[in-house]
Residue frames relative to the residue before (quaternion, step in Angstrom):
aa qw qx qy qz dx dy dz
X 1.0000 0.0000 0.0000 0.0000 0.00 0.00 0.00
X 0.4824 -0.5355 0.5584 0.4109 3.84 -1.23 1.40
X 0.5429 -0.3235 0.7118 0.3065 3.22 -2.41 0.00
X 0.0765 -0.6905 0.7008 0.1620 3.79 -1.34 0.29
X 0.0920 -0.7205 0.6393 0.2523 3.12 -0.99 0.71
X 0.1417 -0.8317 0.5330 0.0640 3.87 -0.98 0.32
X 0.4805 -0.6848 0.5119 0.1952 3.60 -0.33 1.44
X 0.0863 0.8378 -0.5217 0.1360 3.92 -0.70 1.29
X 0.3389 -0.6986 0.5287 0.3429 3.62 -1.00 0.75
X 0.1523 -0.7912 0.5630 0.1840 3.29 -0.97 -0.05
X 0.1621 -0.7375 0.6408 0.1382 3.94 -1.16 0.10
X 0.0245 -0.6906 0.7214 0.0457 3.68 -1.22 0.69
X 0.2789 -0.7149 0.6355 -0.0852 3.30 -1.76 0.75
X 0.1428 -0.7785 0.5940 0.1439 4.05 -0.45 0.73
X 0.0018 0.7113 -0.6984 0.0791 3.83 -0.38 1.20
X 0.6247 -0.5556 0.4384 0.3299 3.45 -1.58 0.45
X 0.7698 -0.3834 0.3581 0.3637 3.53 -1.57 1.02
X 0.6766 0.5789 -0.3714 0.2629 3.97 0.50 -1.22
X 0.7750 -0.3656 0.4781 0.1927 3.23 -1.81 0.65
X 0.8758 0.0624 -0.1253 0.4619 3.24 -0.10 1.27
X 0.2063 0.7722 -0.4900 0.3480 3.51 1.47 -0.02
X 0.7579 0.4335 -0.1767 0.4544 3.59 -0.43 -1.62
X 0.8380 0.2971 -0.2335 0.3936 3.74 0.38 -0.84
X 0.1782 0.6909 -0.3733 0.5929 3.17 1.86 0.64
X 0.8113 0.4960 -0.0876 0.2968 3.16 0.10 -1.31
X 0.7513 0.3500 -0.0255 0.5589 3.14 0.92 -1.66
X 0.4115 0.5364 -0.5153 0.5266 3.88 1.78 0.01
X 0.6794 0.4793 -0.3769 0.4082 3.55 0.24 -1.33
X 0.7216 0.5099 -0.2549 0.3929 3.88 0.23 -0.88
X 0.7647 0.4984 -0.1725 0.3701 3.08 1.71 -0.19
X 0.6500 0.4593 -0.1047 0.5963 2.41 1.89 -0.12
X 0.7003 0.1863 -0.4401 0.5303 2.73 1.29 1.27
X 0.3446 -0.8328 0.2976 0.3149 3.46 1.89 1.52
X 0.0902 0.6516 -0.7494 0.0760 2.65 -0.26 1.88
X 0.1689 -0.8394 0.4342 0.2799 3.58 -0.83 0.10
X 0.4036 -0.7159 0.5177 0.2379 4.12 -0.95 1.09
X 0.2022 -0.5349 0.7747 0.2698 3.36 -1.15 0.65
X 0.8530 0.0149 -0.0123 0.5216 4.27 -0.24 -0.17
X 0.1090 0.6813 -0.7238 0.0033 3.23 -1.27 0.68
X 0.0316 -0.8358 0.5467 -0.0393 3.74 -1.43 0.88
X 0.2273 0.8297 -0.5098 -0.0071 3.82 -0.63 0.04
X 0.1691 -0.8652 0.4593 -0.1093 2.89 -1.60 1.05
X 0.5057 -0.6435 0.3086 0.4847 3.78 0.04 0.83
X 0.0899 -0.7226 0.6657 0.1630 3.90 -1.03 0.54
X 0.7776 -0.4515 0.3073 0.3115 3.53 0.55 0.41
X 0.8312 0.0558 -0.1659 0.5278 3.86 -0.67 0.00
X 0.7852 -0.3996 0.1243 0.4564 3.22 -0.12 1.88
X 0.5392 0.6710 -0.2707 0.4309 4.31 1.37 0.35
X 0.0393 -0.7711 0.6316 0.0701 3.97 -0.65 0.42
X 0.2218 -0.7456 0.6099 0.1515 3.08 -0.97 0.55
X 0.2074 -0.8249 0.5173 0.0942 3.72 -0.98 1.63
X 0.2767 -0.7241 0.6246 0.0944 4.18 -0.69 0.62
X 0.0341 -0.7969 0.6031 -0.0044 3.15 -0.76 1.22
X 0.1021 -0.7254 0.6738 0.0968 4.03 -0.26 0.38
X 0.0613 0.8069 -0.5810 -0.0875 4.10 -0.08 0.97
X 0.4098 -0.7127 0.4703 0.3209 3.82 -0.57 0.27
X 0.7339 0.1630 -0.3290 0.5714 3.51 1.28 0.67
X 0.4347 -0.7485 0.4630 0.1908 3.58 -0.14 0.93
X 0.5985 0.5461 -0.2380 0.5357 3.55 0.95 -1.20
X 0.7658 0.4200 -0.0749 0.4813 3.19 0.33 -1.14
X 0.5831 0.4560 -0.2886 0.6072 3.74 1.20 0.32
X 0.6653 0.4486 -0.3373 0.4924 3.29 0.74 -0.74
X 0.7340 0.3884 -0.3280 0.4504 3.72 0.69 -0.84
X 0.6558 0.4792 -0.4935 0.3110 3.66 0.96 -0.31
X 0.5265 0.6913 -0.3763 0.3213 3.31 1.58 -1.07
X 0.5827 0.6021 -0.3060 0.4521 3.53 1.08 -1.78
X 0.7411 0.4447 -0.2726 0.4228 3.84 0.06 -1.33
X 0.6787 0.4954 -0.3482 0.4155 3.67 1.23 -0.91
X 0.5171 -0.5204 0.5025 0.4575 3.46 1.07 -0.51
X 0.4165 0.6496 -0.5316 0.3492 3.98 1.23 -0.53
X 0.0019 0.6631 -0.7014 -0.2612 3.41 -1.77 0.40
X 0.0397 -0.8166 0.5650 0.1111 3.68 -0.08 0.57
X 0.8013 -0.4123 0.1556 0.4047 3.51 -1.47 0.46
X 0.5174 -0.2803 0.5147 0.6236 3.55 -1.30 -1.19
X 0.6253 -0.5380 0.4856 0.2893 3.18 -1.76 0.22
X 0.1680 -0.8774 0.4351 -0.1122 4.03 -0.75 1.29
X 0.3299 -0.6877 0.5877 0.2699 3.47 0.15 1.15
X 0.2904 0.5510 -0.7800 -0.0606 2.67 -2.44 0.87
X 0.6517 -0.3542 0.5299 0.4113 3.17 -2.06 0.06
X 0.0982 -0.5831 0.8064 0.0099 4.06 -1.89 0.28
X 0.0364 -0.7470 0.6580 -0.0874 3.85 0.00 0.96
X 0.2443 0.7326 -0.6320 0.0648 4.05 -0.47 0.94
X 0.1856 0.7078 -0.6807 0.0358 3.63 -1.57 0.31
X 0.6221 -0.5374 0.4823 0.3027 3.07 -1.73 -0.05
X 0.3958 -0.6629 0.5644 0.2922 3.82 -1.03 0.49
X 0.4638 -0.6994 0.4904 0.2352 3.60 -0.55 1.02
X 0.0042 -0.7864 0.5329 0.3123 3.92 -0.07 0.43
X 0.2111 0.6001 -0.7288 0.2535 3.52 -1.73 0.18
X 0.8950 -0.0064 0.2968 0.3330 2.59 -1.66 -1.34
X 0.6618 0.2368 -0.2940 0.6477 3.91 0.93 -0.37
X 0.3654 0.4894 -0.6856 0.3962 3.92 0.32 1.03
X 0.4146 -0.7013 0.4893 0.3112 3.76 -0.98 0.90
X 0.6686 -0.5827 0.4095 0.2139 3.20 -1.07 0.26
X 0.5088 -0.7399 0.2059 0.3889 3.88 0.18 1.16
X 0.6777 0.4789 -0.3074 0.4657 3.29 1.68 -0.54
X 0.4384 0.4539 -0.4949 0.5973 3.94 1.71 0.23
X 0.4671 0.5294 -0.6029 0.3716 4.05 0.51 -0.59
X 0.8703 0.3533 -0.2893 0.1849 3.08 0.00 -1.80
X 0.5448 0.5549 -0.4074 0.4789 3.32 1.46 -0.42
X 0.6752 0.4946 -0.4479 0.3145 3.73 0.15 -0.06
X 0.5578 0.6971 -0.2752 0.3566 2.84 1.32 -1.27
X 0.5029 0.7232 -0.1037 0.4618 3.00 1.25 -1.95
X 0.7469 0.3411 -0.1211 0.5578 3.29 0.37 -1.51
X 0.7804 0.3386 -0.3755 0.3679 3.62 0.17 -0.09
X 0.5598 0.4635 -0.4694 0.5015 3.78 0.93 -0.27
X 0.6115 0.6104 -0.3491 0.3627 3.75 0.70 -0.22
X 0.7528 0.3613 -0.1371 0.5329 3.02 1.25 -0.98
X 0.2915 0.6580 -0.3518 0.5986 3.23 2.33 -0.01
X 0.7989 0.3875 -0.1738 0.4259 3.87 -0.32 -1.56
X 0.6065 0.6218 -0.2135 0.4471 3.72 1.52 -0.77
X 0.5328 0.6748 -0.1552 0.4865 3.72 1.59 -1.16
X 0.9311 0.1887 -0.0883 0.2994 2.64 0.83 -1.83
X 0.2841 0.7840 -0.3690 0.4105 3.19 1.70 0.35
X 0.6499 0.5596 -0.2841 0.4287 3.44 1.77 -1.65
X 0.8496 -0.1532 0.2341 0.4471 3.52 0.53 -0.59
X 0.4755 -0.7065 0.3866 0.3541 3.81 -0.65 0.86
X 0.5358 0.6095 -0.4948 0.3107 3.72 0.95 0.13
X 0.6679 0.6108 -0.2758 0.3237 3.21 1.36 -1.00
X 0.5213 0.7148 -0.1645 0.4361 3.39 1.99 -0.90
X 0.5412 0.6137 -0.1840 0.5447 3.09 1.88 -1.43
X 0.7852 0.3958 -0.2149 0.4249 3.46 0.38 -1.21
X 0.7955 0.3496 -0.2439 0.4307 3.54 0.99 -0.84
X 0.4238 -0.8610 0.1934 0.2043 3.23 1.34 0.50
């Protein structure tokens, strides 16, 4: 299967550093089914995170945000690149598994040291 790449608006938002912030957010958006093709956050620094929303209906984001009380950004073009990994031969190799794996709780335990939002998100 091809890679697709797929022209997208996006919206970001600065909410405080705290535990549960982000899922605050993404309750409200749900309740009024909006649906995300990507959502992401990340600490910007003086006690602040910055959340990324990528909604698959713009129109329909803006009015849940408005009703939620959300003020997210201006609207921001990006790219959404998705496909399938081919298995076979490009399946890593159980001893690259273990090293990713490896590699991601580290960078897992490393997040969450930054701040309790990141803890929030990575569950």
């Amino acid at each position: 299967m091809a890679d697709t790449v797929k022209k997208v608006d996006y919206f970001s938002m600065k909410v405080p550093n705290r535990r549960g912030e982000a899922a605050k957010a993404l309750e409200a958006l749900a309740t009024s089914n909006v649906n995300l093709l990507a959502f992401t956050g990340f600490p910007v620094g003086g006690g602040r995170s910055q959340i990324d929303f990528v909604p698959a209906n713009t129109a329909g984001f803006r009015r849940a945000a408005k009703k939620a009380g959300l003020k997210p950004s201006t609207r921001k073009t990006g790219f959404v690149v998705s496909g399938q990994r081919p298995a076979g031969r490009n399946r890593p190799s159980p001893k690259e598994d273990r090293c990713h794996r490896r590699e991601y709780y580290r960078h897992r335990r490393r997040l969450c040291r930054q701040g309790p939002l990141w803890c929030d998100l990575l569950g």
